[in-house]
MOPAC internal coordinates of N, CA, C and O (Angstrom, degrees):
PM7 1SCF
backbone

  N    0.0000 0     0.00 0     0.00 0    0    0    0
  C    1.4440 1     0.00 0     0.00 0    1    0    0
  C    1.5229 1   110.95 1     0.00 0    2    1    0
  O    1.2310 1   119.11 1   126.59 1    3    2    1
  N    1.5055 1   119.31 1   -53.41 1    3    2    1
  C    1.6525 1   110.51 1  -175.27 1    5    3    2
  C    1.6089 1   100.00 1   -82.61 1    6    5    3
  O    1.2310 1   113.23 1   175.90 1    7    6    5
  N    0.8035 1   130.40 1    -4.10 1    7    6    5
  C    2.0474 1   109.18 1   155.37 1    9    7    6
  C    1.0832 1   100.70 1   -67.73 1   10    9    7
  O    1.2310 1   105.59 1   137.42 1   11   10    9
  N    1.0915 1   144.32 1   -42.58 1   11   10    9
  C    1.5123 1   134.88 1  -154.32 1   13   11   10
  C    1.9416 1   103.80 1   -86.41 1   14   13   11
  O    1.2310 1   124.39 1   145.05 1   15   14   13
  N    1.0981 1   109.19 1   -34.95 1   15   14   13
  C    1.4523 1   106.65 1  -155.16 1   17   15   14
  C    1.8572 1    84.67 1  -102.37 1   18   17   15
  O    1.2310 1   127.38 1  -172.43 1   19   18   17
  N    1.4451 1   103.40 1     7.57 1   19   18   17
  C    1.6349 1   109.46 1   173.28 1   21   19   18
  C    1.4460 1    98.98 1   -86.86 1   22   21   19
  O    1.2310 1   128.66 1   138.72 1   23   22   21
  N    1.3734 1   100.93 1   -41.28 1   23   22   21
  C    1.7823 1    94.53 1  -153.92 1   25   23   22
  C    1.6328 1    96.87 1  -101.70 1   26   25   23
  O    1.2310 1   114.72 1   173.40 1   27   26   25
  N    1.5217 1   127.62 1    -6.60 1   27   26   25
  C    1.5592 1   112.65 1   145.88 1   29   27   26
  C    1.0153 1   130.16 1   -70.04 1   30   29   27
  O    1.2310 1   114.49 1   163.37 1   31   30   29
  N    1.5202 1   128.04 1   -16.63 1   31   30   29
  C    1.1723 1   129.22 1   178.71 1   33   31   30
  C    1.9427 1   109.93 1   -62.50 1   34   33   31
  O    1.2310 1   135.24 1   132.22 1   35   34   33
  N    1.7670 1    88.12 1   -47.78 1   35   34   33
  C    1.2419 1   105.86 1   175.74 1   37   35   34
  C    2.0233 1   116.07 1   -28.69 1   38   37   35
  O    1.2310 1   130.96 1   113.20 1   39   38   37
  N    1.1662 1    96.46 1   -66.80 1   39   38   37
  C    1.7379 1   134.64 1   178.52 1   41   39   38
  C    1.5457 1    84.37 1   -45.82 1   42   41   39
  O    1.2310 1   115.81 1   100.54 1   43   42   41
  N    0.9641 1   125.55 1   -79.46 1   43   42   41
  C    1.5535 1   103.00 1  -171.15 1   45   43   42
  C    1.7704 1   143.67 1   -31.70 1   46   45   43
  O    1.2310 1   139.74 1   156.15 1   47   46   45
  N    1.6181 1    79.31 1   -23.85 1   47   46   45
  C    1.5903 1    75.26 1  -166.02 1   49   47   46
  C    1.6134 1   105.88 1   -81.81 1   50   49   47
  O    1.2310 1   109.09 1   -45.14 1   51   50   49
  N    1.5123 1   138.04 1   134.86 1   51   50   49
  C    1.1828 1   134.56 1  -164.42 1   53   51   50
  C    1.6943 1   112.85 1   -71.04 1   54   53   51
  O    1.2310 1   123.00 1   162.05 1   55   54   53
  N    1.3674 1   111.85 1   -17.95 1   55   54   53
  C    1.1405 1    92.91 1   175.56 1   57   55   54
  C    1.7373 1   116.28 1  -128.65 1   58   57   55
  O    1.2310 1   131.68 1  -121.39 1   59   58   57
  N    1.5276 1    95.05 1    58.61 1   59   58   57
  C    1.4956 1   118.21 1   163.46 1   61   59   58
  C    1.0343 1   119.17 1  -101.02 1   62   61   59
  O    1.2310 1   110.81 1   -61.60 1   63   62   61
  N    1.3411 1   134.89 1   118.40 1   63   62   61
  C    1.3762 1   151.05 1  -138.61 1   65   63   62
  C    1.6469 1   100.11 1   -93.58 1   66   65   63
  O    1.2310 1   115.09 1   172.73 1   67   66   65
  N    1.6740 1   126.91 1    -7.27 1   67   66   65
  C    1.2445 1   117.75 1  -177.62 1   69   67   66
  C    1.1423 1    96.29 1   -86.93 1   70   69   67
  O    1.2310 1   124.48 1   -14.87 1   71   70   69
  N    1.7044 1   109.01 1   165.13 1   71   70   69
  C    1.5008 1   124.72 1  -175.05 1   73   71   70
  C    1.8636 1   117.26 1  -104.47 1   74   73   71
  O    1.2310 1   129.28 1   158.89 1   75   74   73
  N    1.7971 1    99.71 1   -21.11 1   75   74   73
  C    1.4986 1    92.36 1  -166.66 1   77   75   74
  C    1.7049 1    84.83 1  -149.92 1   78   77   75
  O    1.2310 1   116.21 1    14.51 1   79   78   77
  N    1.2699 1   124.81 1  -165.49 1   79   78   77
  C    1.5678 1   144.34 1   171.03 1   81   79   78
  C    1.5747 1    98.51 1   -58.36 1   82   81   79
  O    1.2310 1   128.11 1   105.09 1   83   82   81
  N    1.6073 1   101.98 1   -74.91 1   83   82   81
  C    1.2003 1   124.27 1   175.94 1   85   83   82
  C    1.3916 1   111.77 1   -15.10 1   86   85   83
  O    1.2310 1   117.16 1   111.87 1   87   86   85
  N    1.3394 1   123.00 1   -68.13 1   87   86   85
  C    1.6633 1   136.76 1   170.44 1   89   87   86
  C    1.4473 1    98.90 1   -42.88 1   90   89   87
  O    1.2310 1   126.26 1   106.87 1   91   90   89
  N    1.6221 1   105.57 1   -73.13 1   91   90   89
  C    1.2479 1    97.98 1  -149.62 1   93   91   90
  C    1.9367 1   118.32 1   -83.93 1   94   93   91
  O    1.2310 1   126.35 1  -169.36 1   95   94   93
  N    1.4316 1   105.40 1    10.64 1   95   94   93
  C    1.2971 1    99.69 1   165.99 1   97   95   94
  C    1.8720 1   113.89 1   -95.07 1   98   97   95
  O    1.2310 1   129.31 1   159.08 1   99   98   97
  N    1.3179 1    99.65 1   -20.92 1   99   98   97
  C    1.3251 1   103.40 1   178.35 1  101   99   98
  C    1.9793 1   113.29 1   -80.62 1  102  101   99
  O    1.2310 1   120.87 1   155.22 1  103  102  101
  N    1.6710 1   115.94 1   -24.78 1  103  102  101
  C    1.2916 1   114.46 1   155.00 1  105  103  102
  C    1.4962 1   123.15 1   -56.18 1  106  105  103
  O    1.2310 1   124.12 1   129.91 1  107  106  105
  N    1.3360 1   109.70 1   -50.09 1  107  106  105
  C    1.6055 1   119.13 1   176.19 1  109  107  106
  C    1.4044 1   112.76 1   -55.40 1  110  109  107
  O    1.2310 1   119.29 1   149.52 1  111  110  109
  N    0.8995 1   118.96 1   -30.48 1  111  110  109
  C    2.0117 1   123.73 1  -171.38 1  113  111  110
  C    1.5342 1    83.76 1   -91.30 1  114  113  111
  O    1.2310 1   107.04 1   138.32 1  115  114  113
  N    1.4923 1   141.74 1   -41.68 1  115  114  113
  C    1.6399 1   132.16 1  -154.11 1  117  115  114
  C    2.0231 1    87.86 1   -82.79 1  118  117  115
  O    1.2310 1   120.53 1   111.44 1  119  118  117
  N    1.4806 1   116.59 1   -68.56 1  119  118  117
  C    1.2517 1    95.58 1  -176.16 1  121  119  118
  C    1.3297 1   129.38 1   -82.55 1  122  121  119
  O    1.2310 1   114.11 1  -179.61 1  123  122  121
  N    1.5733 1   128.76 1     0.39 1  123  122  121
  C    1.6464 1   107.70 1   170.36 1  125  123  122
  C    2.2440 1   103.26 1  -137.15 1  126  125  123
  O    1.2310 1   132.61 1  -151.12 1  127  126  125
  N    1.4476 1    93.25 1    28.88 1  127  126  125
  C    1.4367 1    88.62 1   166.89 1  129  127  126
  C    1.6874 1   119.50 1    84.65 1  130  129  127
  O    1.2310 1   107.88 1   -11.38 1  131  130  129
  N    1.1034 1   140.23 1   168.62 1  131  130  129
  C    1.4878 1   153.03 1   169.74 1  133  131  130
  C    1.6714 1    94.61 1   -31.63 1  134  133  131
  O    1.2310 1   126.74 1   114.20 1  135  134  133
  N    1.7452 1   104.65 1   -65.80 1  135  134  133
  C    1.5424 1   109.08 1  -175.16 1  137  135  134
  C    1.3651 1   139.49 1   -59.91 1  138  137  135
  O    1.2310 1   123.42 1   163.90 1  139  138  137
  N    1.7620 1   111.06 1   -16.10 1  139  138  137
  C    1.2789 1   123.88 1   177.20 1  141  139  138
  C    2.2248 1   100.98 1   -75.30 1  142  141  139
  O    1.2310 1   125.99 1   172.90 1  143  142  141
  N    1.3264 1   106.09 1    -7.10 1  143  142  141
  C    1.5076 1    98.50 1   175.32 1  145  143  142
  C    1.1250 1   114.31 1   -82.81 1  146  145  143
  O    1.2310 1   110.84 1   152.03 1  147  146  145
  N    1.7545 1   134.84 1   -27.97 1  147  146  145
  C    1.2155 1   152.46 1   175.93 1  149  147  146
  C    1.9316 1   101.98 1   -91.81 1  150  149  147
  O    1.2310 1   119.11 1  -159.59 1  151  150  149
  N    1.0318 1   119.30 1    20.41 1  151  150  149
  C    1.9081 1   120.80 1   175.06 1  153  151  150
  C    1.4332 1    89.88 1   -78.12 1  154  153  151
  O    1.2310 1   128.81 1   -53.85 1  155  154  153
  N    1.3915 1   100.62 1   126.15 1  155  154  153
  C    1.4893 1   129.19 1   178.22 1  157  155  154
  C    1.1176 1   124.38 1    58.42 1  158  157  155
  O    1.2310 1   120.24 1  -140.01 1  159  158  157
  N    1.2113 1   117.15 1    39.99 1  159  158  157
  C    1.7069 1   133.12 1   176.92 1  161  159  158
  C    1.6866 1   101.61 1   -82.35 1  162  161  159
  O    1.2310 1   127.09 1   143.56 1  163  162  161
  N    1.6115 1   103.96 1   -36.44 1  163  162  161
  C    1.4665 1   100.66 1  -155.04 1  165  163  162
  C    2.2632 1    94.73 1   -68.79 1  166  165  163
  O    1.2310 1   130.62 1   142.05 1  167  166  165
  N    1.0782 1    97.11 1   -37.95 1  167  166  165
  C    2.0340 1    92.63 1   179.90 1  169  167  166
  C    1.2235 1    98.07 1   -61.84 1  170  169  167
  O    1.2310 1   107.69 1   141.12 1  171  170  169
  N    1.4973 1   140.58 1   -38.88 1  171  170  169
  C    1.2763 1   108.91 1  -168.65 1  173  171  170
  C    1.1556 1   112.39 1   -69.03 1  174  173  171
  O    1.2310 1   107.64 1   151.54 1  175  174  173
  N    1.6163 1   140.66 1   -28.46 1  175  174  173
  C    0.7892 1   134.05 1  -135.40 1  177  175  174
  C    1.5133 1   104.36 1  -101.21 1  178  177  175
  O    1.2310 1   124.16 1   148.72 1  179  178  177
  N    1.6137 1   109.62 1   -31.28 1  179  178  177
  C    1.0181 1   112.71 1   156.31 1  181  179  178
  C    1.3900 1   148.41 1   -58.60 1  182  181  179
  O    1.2310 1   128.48 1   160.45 1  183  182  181
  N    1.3840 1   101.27 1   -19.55 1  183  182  181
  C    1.4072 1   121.38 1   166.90 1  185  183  182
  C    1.6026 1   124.01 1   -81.83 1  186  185  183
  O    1.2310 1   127.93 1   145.65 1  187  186  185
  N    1.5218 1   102.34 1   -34.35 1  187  186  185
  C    1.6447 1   106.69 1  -174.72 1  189  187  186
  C    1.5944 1   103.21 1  -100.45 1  190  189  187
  O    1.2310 1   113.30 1   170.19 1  191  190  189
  N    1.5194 1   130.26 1    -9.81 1  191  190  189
  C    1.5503 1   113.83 1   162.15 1  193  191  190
  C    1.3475 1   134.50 1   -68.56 1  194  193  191
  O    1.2310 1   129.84 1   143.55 1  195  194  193
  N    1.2748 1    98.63 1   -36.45 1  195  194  193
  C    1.5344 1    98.05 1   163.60 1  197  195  194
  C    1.8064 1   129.58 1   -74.04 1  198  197  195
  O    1.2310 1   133.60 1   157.66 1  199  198  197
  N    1.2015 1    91.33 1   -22.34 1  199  198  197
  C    1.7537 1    81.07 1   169.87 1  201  199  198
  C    1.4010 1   111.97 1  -100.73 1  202  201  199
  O    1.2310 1   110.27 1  -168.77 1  203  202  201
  N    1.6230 1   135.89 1    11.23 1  203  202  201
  C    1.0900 1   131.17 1  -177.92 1  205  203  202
  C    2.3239 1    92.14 1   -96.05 1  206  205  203
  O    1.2310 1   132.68 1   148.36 1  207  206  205
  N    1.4779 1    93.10 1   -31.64 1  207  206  205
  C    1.4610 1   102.68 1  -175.28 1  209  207  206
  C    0.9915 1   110.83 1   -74.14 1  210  209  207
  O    1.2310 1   112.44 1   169.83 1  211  210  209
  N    1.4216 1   131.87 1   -10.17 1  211  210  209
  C    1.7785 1   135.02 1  -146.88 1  213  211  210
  C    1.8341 1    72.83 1  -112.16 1  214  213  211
  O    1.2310 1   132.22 1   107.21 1  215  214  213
  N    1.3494 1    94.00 1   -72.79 1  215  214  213
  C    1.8883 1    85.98 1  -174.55 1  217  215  214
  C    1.3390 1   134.85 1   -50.22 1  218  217  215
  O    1.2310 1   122.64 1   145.84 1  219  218  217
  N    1.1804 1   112.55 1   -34.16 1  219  218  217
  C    1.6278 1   132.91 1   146.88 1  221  219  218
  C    1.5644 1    98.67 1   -16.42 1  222  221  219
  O    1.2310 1   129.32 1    90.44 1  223  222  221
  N    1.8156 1    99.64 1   -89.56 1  223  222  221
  C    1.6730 1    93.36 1  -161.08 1  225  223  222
  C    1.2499 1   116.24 1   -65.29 1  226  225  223
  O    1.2310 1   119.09 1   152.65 1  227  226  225
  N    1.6753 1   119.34 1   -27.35 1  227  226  225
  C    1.3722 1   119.58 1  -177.52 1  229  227  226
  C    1.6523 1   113.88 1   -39.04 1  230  229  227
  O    1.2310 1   128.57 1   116.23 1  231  230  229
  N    1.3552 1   101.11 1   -63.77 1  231  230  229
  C    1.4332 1   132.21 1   158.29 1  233  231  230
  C    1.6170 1   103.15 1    -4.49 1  234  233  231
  O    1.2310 1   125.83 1    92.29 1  235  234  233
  N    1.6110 1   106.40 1   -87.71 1  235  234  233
  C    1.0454 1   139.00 1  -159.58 1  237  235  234
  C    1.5708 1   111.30 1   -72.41 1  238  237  235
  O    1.2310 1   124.01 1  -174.65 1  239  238  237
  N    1.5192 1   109.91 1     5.35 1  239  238  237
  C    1.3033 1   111.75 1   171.49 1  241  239  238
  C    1.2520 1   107.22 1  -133.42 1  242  241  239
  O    1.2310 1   102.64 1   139.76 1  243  242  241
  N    0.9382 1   149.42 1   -40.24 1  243  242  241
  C    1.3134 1   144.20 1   110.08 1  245  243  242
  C    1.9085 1   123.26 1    22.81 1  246  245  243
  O    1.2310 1   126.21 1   120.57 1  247  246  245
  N    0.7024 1   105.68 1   -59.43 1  247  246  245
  C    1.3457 1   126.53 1   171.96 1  249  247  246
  C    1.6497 1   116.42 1   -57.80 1  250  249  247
  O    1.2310 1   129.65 1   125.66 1  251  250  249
  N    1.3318 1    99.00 1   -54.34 1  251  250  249
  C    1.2955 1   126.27 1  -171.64 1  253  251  250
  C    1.2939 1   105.05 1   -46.39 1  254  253  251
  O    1.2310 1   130.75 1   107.47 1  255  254  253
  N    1.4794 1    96.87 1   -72.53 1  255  254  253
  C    1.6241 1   147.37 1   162.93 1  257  255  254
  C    1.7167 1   102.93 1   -22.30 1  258  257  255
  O    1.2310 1   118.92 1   139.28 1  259  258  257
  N    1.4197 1   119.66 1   -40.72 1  259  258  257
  C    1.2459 1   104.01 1  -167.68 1  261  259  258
  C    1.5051 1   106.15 1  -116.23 1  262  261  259
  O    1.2310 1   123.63 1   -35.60 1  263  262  261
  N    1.4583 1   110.65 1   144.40 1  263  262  261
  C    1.5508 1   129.29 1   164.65 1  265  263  262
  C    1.8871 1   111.85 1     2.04 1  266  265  263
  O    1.2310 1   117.89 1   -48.82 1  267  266  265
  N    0.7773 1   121.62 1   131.18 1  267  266  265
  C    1.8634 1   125.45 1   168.15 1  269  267  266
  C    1.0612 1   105.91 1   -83.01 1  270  269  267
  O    1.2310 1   116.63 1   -53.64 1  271  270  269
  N    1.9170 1   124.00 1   126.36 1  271  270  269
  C    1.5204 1   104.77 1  -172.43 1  273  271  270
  C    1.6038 1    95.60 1   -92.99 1  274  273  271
  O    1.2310 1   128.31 1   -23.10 1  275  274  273
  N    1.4967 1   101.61 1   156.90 1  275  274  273
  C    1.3992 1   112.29 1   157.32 1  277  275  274
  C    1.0619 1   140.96 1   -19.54 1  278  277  275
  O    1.2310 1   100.34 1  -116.01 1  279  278  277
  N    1.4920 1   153.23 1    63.99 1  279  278  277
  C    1.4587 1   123.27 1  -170.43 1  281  279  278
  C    1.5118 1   127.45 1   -51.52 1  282  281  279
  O    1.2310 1   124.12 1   168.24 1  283  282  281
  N    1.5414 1   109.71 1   -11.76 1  283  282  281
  C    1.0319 1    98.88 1  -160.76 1  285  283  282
  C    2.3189 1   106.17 1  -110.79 1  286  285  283
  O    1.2310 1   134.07 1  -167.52 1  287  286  285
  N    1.6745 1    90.40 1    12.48 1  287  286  285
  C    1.3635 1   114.01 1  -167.03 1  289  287  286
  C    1.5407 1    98.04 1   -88.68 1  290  289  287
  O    1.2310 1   123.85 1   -51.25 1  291  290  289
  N    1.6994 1   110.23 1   128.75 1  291  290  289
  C    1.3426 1   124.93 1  -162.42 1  293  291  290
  C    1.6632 1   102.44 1   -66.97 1  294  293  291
  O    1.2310 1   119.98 1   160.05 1  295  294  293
  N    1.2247 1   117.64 1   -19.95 1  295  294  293
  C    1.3571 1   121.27 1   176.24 1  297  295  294
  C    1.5813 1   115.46 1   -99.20 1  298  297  295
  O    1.2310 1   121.58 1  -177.87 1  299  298  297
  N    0.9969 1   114.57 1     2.13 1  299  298  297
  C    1.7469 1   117.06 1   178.13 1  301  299  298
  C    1.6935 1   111.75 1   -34.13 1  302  301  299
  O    1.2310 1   115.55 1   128.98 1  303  302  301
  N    1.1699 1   126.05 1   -51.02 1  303  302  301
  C    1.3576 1   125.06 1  -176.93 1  305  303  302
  C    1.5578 1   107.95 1   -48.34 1  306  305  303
  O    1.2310 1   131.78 1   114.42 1  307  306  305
  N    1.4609 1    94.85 1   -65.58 1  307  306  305
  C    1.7692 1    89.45 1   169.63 1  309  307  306
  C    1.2016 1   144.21 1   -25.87 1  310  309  307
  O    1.2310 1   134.41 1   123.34 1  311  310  309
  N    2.0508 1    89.74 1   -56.66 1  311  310  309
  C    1.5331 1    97.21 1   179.69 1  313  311  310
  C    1.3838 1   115.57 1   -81.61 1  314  313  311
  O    1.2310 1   124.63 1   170.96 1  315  314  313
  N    1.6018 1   108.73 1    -9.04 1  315  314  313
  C    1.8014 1    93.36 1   165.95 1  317  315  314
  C    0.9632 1   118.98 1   -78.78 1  318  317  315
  O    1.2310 1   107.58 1   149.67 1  319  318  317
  N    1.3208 1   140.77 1   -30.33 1  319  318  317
  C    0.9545 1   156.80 1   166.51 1  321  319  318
  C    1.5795 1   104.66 1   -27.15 1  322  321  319
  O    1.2310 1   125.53 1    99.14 1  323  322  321
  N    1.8271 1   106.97 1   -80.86 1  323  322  321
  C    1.3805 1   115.68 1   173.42 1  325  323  322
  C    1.4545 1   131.98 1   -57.95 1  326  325  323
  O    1.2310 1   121.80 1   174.91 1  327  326  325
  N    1.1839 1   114.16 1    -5.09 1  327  326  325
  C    1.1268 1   116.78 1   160.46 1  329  327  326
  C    1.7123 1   115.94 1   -95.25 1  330  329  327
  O    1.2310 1   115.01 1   160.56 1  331  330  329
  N    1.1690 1   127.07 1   -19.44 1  331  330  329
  C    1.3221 1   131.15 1   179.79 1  333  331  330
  C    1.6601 1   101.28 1   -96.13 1  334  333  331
  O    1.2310 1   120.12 1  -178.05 1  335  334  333
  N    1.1265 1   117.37 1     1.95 1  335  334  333
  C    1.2581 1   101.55 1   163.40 1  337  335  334
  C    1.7392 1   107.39 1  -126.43 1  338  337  335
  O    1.2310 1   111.90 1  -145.65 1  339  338  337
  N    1.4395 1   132.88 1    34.35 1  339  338  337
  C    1.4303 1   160.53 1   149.94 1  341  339  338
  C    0.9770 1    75.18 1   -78.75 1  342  341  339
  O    1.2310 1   115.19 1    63.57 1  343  342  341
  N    1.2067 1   126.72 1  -116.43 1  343  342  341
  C    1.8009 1   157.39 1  -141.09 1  345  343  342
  C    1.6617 1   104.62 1   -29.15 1  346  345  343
  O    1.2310 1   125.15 1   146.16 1  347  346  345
  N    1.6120 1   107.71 1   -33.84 1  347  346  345
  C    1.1830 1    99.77 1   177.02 1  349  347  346
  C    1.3425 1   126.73 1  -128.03 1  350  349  347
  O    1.2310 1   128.32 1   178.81 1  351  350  349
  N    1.1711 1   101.59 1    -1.19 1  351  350  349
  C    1.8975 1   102.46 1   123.75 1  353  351  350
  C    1.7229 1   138.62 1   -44.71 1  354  353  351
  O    1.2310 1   129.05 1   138.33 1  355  354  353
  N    1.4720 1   100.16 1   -41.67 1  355  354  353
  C    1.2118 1   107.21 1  -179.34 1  357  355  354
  C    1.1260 1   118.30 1   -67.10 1  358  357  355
  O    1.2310 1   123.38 1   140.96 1  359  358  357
  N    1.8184 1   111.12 1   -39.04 1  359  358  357
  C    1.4085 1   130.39 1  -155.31 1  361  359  358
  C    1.4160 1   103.36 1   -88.14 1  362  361  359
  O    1.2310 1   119.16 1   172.53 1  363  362  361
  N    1.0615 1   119.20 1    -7.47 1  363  362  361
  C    1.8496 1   136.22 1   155.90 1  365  363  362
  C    0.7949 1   109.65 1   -78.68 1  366  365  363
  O    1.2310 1   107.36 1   110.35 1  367  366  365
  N    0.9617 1   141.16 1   -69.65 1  367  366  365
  C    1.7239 1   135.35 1  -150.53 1  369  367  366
  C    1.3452 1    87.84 1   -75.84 1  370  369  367
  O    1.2310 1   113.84 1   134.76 1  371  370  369
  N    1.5808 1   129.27 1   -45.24 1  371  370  369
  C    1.5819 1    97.08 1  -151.33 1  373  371  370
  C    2.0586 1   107.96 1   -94.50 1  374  373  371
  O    1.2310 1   129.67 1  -175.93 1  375  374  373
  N    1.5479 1    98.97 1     4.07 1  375  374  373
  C    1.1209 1   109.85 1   144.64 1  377  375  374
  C    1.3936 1   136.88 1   -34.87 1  378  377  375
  O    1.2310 1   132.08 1    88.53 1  379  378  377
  N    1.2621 1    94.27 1   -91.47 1  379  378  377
  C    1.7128 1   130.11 1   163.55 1  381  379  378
  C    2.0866 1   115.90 1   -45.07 1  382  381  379
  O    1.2310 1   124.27 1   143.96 1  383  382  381
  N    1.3765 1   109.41 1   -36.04 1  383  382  381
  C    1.1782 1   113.60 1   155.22 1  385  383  382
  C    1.2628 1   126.77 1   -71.48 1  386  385  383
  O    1.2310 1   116.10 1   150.18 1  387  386  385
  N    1.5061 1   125.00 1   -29.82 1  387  386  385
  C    1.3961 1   129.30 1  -161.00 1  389  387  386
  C    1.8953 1   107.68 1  -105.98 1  390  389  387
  O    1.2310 1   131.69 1   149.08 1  391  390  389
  N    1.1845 1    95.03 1   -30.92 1  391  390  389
  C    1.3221 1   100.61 1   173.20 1  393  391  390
  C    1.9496 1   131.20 1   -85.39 1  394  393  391
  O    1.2310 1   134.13 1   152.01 1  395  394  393
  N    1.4865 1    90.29 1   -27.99 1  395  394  393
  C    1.8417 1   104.01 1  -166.60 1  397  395  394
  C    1.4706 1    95.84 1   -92.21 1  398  397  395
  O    1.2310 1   125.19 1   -37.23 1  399  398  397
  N    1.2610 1   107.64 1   142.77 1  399  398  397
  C    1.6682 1   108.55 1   163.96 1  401  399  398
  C    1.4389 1   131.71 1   -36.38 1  402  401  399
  O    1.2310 1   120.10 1   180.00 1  403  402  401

């Protein structure tokens, strides 16, 4: 995934002389090596583990946290439903709170 969204980034700039991905992933490997395809992988990653982990447990406590529906309750679909979309409500926001400035 980040070679690719490396070497579109590339494509944007107007006065980059490549024509397609193709070009410009094969320029990126000619002037900075195997590793210039993975350049700046390491911030994303740092940025999107913790809020995928924050929502994770939110998630996962959350859940816990709420009522067991019925299996045998004529509305069960519903309430899984509404409870699976709590859980990941929660697991957003406290994402998006815990991670963003």
């Amino acid at each position: 995934n980040m070679p690719l969204v490396r070497a579109t980034i590339t494509l944007q700039n107007p006065e980059s002389p490549v024509r397609n991905i193709r070009e410009s992933l094969r320029k990126i490997h000619a002037s900075h090596g195997l590793s210039g395809l993975w350049h700046g992988t390491s911030a994303g990653i740092l940025k999107t583990v913790p809020k995928y982990v924050t929502a994770v447990v939110v998630k996962d406590y959350v859940g816990k946290a709420l009522p067991q529906v019925d299996p045998a309750s004529p509305t069960k679909d519903r309430d899984n439903l509404i409870n699976s979309a709590i859980k990941s409500s929660a697991a957003g926001v406290a994402g998006a709170v815990f991670t963003n400035p």
